[in-house]
C-alpha positions as YAML, in Angstrom:
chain: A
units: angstrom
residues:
- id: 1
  name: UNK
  ca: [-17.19, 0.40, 14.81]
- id: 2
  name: UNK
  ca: [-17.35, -3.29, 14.28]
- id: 3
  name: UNK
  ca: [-19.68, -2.97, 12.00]
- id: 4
  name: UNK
  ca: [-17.41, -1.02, 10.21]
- id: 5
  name: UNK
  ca: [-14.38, -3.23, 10.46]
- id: 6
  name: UNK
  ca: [-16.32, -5.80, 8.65]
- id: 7
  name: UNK
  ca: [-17.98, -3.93, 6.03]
- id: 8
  name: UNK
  ca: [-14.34, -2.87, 5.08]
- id: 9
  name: UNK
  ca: [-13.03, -6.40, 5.10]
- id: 10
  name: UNK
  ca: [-15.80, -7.93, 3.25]
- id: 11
  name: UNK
  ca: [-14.87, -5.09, 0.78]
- id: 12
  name: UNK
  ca: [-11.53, -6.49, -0.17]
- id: 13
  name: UNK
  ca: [-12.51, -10.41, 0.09]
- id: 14
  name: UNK
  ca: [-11.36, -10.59, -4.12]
- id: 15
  name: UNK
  ca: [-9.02, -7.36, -4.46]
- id: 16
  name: UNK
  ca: [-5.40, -8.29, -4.88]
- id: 17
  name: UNK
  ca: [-3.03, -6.87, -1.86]
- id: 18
  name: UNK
  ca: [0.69, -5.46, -3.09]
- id: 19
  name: UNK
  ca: [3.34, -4.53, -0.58]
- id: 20
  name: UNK
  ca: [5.09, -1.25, -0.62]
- id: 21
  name: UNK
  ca: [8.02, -1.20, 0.51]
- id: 22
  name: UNK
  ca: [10.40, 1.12, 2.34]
- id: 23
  name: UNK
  ca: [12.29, 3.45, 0.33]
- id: 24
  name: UNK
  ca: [15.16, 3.35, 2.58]
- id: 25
  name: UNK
  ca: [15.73, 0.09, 4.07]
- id: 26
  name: UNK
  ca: [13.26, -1.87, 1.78]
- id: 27
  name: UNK
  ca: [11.49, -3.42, 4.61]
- id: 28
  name: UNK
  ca: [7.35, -4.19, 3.25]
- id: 29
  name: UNK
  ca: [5.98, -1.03, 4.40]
- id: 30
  name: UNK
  ca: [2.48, -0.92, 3.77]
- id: 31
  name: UNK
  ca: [-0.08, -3.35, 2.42]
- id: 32
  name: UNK
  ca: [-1.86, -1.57, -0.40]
- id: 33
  name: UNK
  ca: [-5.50, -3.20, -2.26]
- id: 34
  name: UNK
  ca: [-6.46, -2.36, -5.77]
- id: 35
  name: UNK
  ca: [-8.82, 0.24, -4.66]
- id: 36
  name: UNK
  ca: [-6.53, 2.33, -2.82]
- id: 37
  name: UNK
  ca: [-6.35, 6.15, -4.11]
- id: 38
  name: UNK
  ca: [-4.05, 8.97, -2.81]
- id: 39
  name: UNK
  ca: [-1.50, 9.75, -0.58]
- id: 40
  name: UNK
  ca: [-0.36, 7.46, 2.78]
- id: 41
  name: UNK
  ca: [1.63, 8.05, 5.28]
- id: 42
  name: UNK
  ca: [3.81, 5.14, 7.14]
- id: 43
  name: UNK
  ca: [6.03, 4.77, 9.49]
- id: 44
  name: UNK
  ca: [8.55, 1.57, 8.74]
- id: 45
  name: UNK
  ca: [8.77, -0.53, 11.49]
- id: 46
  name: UNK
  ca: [12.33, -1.59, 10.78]
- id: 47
  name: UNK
  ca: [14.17, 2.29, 10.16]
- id: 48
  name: UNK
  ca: [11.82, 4.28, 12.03]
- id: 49
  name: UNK
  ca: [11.64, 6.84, 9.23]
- id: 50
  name: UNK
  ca: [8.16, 8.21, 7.96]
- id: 51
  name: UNK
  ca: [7.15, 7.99, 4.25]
- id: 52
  name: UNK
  ca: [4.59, 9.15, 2.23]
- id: 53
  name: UNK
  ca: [3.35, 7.20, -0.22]
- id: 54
  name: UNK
  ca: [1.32, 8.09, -3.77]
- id: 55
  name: UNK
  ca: [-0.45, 5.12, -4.49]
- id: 56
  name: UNK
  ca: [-1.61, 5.81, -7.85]
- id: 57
  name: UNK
  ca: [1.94, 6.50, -8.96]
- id: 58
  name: UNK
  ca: [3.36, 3.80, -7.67]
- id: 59
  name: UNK
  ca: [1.28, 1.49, -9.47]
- id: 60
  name: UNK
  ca: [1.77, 2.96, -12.77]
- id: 61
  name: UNK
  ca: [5.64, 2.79, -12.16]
- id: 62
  name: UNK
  ca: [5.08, -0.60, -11.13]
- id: 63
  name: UNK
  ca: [2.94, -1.68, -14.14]
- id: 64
  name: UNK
  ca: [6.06, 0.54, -16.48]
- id: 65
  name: UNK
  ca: [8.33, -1.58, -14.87]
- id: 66
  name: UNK
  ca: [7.37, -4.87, -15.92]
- id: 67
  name: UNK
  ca: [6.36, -4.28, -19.08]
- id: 68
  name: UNK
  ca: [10.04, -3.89, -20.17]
...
C-alpha cells in the first residue's frame, strides 16, 4: 500500500491543485489535480452536509468564468 501512496504522489509532483469548495457554506471542500475525472463525493468538514462533485464540469464553469 505504500508503494502505492507514493506512486500516486510522485504522480502529481507538477499538476496544479484547485480547491472546491462547499456549495453551502463555501468552506474548501476538496482538493482537486488536473487529472481528476468524474464524480466525488465529500463530506465538508465545516456544515456536515455531503456533496457530490462533477469535476469535469466544474472546471469548464470555472475556465467560462474567467474568461468574461
Amino acid at each position: 500500500m505504500q508503494e502505492k501512496i507514493r506512486k500516486a504522489r510522485s504522480a502529481i509532483v507538477n499538476q496544479k491543485m484547485r480547491m472546491v469548495k462547499c456549495p453551502y457554506c463555501g468552506h474548501n471542500a476538496i482538493a482537486v489535480f488536473e487529472d481528476s475525472r468524474g464524480h466525488i463525493q465529500a463530506k465538508c468538514k465545516a456544515c456536515g452536509r455531503e456533496t457530490v462533485f462533477d469535476v469535469i464540469n466544474m472546471r469548464r464553469l470555472l475556465l467560462r468564468l474567467h474568461r468574461r
